[in-house]
KEKE-3310 file (N, C-alpha, C; in steps of 0.2 Angstrom, whole numbers, plus 5000, padded with zeros to 4 digits):
npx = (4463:4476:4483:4480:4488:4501:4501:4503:4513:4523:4522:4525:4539:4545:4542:4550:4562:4561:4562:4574:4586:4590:4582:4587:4589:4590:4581:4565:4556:4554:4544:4539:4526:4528:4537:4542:4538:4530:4538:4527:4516:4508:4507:4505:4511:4509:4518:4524:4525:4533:4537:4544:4544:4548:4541:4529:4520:4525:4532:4529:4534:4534:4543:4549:4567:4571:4561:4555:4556:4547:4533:4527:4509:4497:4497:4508:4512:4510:4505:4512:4512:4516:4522:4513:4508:4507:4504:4507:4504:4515:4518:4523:4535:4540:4553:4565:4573:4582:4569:4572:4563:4561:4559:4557:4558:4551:4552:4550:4560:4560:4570:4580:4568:4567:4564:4567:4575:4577:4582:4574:4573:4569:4568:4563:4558:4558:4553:4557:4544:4535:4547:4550:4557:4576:4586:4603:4616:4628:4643:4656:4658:4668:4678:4691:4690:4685:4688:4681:4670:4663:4645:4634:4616:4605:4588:4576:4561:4546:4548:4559:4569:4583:4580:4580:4584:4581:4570:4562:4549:4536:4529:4532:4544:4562:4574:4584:4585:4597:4601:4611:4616:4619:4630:4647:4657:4652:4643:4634:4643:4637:4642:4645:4648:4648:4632:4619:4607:4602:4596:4598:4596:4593:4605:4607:4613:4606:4610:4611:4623:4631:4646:4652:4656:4666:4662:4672:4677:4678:4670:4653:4642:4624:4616:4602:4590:4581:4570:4558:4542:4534:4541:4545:4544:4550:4559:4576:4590:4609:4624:4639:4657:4667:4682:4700:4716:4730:4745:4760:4776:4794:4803:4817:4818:4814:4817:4833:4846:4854:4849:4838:4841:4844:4830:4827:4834:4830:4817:4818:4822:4818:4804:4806:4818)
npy = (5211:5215:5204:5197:5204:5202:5189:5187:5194:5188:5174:5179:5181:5167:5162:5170:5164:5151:5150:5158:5148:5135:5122:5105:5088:5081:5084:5080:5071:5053:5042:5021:5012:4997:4985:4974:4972:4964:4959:4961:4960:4971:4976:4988:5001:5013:5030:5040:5058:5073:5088:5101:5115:5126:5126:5133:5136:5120:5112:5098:5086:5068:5052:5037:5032:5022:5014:5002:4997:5000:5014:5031:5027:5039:5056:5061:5074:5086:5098:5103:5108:5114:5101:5094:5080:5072:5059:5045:5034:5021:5010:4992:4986:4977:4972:4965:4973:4986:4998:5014:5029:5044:5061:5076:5095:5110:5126:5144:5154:5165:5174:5176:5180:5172:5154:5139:5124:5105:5089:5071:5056:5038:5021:5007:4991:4976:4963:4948:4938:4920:4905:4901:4895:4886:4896:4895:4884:4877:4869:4857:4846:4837:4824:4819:4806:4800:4815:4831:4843:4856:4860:4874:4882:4892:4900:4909:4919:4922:4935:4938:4938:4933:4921:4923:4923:4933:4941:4935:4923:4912:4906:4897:4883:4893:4882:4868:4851:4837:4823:4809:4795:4784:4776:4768:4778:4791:4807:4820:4836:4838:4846:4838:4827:4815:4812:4807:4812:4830:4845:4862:4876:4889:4905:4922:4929:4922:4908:4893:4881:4866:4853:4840:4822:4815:4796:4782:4778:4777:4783:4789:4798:4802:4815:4820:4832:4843:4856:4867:4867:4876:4878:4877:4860:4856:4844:4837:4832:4829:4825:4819:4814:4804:4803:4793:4792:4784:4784:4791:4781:4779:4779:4774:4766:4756:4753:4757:4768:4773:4770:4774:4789:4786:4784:4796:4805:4800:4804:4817:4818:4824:4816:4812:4809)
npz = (5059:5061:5064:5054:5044:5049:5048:5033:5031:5037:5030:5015:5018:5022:5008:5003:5007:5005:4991:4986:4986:4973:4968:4972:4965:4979:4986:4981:4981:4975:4973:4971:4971:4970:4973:4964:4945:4932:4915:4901:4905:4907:4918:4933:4942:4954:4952:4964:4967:4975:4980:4985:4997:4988:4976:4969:4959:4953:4939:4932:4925:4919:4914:4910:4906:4899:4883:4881:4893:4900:4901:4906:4910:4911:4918:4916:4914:4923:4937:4951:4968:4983:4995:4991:4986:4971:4957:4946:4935:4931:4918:4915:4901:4889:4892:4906:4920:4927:4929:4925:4930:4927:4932:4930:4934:4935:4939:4949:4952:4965:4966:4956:4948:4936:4928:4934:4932:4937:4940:4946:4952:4950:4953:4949:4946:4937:4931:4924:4914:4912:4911:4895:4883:4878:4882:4880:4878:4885:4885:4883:4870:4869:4881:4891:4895:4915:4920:4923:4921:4913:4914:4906:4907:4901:4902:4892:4893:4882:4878:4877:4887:4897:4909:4929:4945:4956:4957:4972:4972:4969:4959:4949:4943:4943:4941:4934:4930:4929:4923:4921:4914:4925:4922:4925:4936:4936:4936:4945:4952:4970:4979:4990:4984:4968:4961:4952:4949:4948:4953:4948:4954:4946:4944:4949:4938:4928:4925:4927:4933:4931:4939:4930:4930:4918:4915:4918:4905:4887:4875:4869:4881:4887:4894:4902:4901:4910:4911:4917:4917:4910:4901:4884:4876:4885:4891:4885:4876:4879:4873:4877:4870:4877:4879:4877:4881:4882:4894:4892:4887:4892:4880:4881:4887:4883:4872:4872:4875:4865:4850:4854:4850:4837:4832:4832:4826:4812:4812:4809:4795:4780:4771:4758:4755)
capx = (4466:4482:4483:4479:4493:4507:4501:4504:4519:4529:4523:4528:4547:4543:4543:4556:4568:4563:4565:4581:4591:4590:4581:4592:4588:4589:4573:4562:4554:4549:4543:4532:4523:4529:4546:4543:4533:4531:4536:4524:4506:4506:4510:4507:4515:4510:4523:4520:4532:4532:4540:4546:4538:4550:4535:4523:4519:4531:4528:4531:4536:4539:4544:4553:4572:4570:4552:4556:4555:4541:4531:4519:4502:4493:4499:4516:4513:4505:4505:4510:4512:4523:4522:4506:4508:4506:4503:4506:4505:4521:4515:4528:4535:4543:4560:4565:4580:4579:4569:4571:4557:4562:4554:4559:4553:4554:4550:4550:4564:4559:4576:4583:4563:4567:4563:4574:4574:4584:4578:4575:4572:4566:4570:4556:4560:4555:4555:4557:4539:4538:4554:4548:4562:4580:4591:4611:4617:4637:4649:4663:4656:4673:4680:4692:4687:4686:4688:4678:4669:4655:4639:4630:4611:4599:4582:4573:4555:4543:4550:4569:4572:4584:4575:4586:4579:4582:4563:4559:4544:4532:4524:4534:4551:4568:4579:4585:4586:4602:4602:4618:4614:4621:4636:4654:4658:4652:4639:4637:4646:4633:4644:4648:4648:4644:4628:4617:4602:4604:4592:4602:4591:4594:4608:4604:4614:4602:4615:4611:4628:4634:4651:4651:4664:4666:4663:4679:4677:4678:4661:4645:4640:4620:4612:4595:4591:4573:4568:4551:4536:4530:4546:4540:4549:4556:4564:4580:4598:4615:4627:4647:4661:4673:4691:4705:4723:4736:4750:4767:4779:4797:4805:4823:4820:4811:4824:4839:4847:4859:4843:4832:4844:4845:4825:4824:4837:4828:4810:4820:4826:4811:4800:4809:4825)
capy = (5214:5215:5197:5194:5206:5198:5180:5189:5195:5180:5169:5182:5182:5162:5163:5174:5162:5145:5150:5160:5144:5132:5116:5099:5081:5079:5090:5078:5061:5051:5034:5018:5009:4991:4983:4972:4971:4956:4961:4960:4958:4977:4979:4995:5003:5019:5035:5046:5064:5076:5093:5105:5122:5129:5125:5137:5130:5118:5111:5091:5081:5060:5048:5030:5033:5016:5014:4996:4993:5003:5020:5035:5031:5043:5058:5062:5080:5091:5104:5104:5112:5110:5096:5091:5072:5070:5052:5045:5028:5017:5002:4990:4985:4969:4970:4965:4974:4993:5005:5023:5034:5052:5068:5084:5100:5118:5131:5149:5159:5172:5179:5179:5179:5166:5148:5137:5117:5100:5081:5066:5050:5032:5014:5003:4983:4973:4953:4943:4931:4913:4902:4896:4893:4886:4903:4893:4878:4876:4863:4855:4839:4830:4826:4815:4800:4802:4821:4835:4848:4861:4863:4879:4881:4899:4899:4915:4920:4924:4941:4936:4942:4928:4920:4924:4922:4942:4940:4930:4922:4904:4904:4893:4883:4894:4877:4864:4847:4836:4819:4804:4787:4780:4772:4769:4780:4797:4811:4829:4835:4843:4849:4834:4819:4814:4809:4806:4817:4835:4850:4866:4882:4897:4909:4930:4929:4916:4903:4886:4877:4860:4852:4834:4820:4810:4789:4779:4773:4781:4783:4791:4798:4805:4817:4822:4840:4845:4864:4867:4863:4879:4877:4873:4856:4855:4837:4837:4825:4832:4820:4821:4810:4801:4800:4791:4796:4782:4790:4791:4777:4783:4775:4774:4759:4750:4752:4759:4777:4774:4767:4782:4796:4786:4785:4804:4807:4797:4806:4821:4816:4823:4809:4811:4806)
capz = (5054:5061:5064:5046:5041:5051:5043:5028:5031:5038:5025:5012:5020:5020:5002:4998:5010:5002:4983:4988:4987:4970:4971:4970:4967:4984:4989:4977:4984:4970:4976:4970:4978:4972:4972:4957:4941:4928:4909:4896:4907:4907:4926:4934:4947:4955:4955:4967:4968:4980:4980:4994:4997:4984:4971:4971:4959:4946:4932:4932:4918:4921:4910:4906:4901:4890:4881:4880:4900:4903:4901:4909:4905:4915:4922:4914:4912:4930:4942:4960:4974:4986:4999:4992:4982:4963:4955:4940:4932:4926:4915:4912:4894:4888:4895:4913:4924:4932:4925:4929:4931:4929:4938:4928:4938:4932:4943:4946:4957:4965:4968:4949:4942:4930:4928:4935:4932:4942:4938:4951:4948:4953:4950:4947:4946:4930:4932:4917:4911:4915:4904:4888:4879:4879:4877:4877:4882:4884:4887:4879:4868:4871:4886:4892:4902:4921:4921:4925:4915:4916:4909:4907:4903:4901:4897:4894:4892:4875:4875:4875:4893:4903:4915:4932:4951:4955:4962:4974:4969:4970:4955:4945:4946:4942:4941:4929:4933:4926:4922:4919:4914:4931:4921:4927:4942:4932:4942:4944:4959:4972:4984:4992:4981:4963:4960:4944:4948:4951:4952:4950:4953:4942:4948:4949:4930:4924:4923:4930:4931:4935:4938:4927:4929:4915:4915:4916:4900:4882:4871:4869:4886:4885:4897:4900:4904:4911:4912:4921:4915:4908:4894:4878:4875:4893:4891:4881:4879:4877:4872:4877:4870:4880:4875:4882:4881:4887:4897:4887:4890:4890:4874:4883:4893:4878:4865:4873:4872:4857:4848:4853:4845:4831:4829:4832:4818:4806:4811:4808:4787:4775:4767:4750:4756)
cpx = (4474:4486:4484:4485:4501:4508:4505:4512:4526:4528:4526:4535:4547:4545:4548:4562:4567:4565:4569:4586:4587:4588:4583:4586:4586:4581:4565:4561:4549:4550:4536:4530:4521:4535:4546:4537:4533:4530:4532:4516:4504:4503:4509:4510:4512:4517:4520:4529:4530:4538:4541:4544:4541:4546:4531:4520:4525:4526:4533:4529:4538:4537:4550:4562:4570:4564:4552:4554:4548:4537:4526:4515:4496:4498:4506:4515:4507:4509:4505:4514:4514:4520:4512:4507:4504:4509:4503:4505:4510:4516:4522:4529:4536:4550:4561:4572:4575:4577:4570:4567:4562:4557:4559:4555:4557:4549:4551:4555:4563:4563:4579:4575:4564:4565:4568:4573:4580:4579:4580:4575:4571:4568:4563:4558:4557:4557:4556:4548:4543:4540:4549:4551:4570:4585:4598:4612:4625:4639:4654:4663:4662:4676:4685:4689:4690:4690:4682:4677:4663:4651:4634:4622:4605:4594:4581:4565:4551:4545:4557:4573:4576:4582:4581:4582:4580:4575:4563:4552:4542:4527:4523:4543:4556:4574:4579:4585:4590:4600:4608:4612:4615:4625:4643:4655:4658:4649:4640:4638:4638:4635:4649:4651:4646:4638:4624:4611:4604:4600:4595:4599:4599:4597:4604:4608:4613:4604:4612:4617:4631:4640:4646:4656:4660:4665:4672:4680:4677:4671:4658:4641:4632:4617:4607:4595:4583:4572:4560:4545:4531:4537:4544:4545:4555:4562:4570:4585:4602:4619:4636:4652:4667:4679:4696:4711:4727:4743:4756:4773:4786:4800:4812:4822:4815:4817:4832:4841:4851:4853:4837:4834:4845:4837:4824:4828:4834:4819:4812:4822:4818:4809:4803:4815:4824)
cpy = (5214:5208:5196:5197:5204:5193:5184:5189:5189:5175:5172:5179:5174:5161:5161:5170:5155:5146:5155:5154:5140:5126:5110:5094:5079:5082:5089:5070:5060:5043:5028:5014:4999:4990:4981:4972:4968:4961:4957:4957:4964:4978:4985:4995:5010:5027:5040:5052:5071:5081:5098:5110:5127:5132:5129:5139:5128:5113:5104:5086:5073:5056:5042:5034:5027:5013:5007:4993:4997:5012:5023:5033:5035:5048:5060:5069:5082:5096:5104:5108:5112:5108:5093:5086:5075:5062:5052:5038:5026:5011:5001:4987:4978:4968:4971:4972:4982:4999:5010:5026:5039:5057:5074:5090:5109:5121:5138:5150:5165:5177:5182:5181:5176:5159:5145:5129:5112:5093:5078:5060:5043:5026:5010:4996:4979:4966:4952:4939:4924:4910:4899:4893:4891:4893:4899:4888:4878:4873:4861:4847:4835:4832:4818:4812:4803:4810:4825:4840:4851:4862:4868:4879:4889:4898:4905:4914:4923:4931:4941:4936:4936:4929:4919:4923:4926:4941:4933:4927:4914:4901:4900:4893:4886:4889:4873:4858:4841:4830:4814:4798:4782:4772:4773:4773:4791:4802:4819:4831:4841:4845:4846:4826:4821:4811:4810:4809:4822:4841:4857:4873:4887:4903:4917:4931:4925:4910:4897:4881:4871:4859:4843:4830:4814:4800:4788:4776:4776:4778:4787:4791:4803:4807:4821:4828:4841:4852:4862:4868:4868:4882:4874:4868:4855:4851:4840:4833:4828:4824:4821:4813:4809:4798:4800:4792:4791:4786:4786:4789:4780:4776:4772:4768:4753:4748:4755:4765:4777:4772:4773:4785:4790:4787:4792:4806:4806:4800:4813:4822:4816:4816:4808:4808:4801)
cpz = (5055:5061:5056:5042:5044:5050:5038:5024:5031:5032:5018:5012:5018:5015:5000:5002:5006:4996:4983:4984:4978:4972:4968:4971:4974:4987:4984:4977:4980:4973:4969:4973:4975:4970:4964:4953:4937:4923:4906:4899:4906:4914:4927:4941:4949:4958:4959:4968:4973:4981:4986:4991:4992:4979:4972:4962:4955:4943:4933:4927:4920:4917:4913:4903:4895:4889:4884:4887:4903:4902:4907:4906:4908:4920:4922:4913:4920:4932:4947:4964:4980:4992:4998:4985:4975:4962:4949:4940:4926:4924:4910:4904:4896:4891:4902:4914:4928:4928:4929:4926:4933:4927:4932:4934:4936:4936:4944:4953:4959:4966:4962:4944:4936:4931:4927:4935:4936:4939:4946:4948:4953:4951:4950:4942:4943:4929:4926:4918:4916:4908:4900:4883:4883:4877:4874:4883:4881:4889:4881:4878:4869:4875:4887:4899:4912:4923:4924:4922:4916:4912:4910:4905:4905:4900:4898:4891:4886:4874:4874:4881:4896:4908:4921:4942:4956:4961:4965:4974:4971:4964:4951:4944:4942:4943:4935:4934:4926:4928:4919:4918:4917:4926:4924:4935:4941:4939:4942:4952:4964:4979:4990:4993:4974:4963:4953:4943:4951:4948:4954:4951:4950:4946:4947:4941:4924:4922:4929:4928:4934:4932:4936:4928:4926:4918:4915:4910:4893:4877:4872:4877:4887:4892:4898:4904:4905:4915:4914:4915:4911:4900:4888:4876:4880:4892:4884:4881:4875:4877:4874:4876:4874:4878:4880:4878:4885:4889:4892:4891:4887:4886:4876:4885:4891:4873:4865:4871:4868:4850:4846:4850:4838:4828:4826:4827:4814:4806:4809:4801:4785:4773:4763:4750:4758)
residu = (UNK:UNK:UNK:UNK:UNK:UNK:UNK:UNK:UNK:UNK:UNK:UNK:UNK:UNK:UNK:UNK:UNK:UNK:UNK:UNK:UNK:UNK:UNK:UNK:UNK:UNK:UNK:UNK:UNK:UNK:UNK:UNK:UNK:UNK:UNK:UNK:UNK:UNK:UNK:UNK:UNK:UNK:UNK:UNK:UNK:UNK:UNK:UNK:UNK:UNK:UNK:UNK:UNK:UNK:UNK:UNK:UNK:UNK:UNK:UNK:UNK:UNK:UNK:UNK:UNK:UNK:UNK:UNK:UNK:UNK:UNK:UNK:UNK:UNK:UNK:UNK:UNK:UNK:UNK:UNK:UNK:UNK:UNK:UNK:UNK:UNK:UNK:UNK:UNK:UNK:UNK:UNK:UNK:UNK:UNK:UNK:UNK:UNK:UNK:UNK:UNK:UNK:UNK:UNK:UNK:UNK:UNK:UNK:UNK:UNK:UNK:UNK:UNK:UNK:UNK:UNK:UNK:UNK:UNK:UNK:UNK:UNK:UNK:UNK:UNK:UNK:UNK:UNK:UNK:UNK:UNK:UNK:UNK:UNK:UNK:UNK:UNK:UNK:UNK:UNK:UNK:UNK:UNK:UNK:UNK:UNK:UNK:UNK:UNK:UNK:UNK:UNK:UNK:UNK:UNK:UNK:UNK:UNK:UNK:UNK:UNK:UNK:UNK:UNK:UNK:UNK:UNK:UNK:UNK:UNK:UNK:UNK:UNK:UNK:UNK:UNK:UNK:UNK:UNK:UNK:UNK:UNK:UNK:UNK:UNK:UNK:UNK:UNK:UNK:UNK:UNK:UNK:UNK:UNK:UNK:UNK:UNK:UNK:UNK:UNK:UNK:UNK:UNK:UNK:UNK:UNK:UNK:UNK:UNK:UNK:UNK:UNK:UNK:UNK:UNK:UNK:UNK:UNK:UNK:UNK:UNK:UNK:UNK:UNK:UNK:UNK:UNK:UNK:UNK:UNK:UNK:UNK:UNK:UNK:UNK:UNK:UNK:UNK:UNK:UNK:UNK:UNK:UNK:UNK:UNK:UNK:UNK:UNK:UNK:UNK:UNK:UNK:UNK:UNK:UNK:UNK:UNK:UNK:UNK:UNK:UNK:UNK:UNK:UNK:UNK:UNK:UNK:UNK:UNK:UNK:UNK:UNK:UNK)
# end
């Protein structure tokens, strides 16, 4: 009996010494238990949340800030108890990037006896689909000859998301591959020469970008583009014109400097005169 009465007591004191203090973000492990999740299969992820002994019990609220990446469907509203795991289930939306999972907890103080609340919160990692479409293609259709110029290309996935290589992954290829028609001395640069085939993999802001140099020759320059294989319409041809600019001959020493100032007067006198 006495035994039982000395438990009693220290856990009492116990208590009264954890819910003393307010409970912060920090005193709130919320985890899941996968890195990444593919939008629009309906991916889940397990949350799990876990509370310090301040709970006795609290009241646990967990949600999605943005519906659009993902939701609770199971398990958004419980009861726990401290140091003992509560689960929920995320299931992802349509859009990729970082969802945040937030932890609400309201609990009880036993110092002020009121109910007292703090938020936590989780990241939980939303890939893009596999690329089905061209998003944006950009370059600059005229160029002068034997120059150099960029061209950009996006693709994103049936729900809009830019496709980006964020995940690392095997399922299917995050690159473009860049075609010339192996005229003149043209080529896309690959770091250490021009060449006329080039497979650029897809950067972390979905950008696949090559450098181009113009043929030496002015005209109708056509390049084929080939997005992977699960693109509807993969194949495609961008076309760039080549334009030439002779350099500017100085007029002095064609027609003489008393010659010249008289032309530049005379370009000088309206038409009507």
């Amino acid at each position: 009996m006495k035994v039982q009465t000395i438990t009693l007591i220290t856990l009492a004191l116990y208590l009264f010494a954890t819910t003393a203090s307010a409970l912060v973000p920090a005193d709130v492990n919320v985890t899941t238990d996968k890195e990444w999740l593919i939008a629009g299969k309906s991916d889940t992820s397990t949350v799990k949340v876990t509370v310090p002994s301040i709970c006795i019990p609290c009241q646990v609220k967990i949600w999605c800030d943005d519906p659009t990446m993902g939701s609770i469907t199971s398990g958004a509203h419980q009861t726990a108890f401290w140091n003992t795991p509560i689960a929920a289930i995320f299931t992802a939306g349509n859009k990729k990037g970082k969802a945040v999972i937030k932890v609400s907890i309201t609990y009880p103080n036993l110092t002020t006896y009121q109910m007292e609340y703090t938020e936590a919160s989780a990241i939980q990692k939303v890939d893009h689909n596999i690329p089905q479409y061209y998003a944006s293609i950009v370059y600059e259709p005229i160029v002068d000859v034997q120059t150099n110029t960029s061209l950009t290309i996006q693709l994103k996935d049936s729900y809009g998301n830019i496709v980006d290589n964020q995940r690392v992954q095997g399922e299917y290829a995050e690159s473009i591959t860049f075609r010339d028609a192996q005229y003149g001395n043209s080529g896309f640069w690959d770091g250490t020469s021009y060449i006329h085939t080039l497979t650029q993999p897809i950067d972390t802001n979905g950008d696949a970008t090559v450098i181009y140099r113009m043929p030496n020759y002015p005209g109708d320059n056509t390049l084929s583009i080939s997005a992977p294989n699960e693109v509807v319409s993969p194949n495609m041809w961008i076309s760039f014109r080549g334009t030439s600019h002779p350099p500017m001959r100085d007029l002095t020493h064609l027609i003489g400097a008393s010659s010249l100032m008289e032309l530049k007067l005379l370009l000088t006198i309206p038409a009507n005169n």
